[in-house]
DRENNU-13179 format. One record per residue (C-alpha): residue in one letter; x, z, y. Coordinates in steps of 0.001 Angstrom, whole numbers, plus 500000, padded with zeros to 6 digits. Layout:
AXZY...
//
This chain:
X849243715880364963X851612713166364004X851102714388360546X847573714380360260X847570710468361543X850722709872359279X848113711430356023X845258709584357640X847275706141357773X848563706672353773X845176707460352600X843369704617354322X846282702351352660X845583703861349451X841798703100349750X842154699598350839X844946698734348013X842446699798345704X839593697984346716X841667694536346540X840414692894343872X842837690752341971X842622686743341650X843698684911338715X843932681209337454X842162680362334207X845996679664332677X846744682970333971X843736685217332745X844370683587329486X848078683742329064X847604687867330044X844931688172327504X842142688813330463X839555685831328871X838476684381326333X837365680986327162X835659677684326252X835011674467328323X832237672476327596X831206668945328392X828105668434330319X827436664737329969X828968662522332317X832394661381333968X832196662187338078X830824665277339458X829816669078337617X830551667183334366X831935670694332586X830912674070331913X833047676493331763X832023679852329251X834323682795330112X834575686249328728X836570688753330369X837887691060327933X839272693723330224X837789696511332252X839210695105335231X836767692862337562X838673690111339375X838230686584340916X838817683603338066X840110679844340302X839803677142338637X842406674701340759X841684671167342489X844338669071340224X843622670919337174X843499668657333776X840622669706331327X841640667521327971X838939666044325444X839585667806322132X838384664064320889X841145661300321686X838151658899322067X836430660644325055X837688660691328826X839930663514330220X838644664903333255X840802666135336377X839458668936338260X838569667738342274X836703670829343548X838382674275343339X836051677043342941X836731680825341973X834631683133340480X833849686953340563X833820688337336811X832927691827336393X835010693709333792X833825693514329873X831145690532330550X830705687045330162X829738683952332481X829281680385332821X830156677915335267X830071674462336491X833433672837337869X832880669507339466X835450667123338440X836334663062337388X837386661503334723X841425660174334430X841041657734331627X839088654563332778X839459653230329252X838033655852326864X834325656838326128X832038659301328660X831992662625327495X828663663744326421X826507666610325870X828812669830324473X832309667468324486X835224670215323840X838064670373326275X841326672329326710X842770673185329511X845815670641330387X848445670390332423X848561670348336574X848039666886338199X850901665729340206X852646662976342134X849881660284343010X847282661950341018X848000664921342800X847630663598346225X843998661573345464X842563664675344107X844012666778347196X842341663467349657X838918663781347426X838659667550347558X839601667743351633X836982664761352008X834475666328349994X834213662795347718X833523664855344625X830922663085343411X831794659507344993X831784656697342487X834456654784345022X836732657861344573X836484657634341149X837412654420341111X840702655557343310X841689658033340977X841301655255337526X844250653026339973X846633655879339818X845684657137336206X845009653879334851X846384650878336855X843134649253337580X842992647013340706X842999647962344013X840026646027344684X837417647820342433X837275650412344852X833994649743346626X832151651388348470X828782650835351197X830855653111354101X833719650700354539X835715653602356408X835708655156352856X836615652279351481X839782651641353555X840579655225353354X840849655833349821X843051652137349369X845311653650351502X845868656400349756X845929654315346579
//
């Protein structure tokens, strides 16, 4: 008896490690050869301002996260980076190709709006201050908030304090705080 449960407990283990589907990061997939990828702009500096075009090259189906903090650079120096301020993952099925939108804002107050089809490469992970606005934006849901935009061009750019403005006053206080 004990080893028919003792089979029964292995196979159900072996079942259930094989249905887990792997999750990867963009940088990850693409540094093991899983993707091909290209990001695209969509027009725009505050909200799902890039596309994302992914091809999975392997058989291998698996969940692709795109991380809250993430930097997507401008392949133009005269066009805005944009930081990543919504994590989302996606399911790609083995040997196909997708497209996505990831919601995001720009970090460079001073340079031009990306338009239409604006190339960008994946950057570097936010951190420090940066780090901690898009962590208060993405728990507050202010992904598309113009006065959280304005919070994160303080940290990236220095702008004042005061050009964060916004009609709910709690928001307002909240993200100068955090500033």
């Amino acid at each position: 008896m004990k080893t028919v449960f003792l089979t029964a407990i292995i196979l159900l283990s072996s079942i259930h490690a094989q249905a887990t589907i792997n999750s990867y990061t963009v940088d990850e997939a693409a540094k093991k050869g899983l993707i091909k990828y290209r990001i695209k702009g969509k027009g725009g500096y505050i909200g799902p301002v890039v596309d994302f075009i992914v091809e999975n090259l392997s058989e291998e189906s698996f969940y692709l996260k795109v991380e809250a903090g993430r930097k997507l650079n401008s392949t133009n120096d005269l066009l805005q980076d944009i930081v990543v301020v919504q994590p989302k993952s996606y399911y790609l099925s083995g040997k196909n190709q997708t497209a996505f939108l990831v919601t995001g804002m720009s970090c460079e107050a001073h340079k031009a709006v990306p338009g239409m089809w604006a190339n960008f490469e994946l950057g570097a992970m936010a951190d420090g201050e940066l780090m901690k606005m898009v962590t208060y934006i993405n728990t507050h849901s202010y992904w598309t908030d113009a006065a959280a935009q304005k919070a994160i061009w303080c940290i990236t750019d220095n702008t004042s304090i005061g050009s964060i403005h916004s009609s709910d006053t709690l928001v307002e206080r909240q993200l100068k705080q955090v500033v």
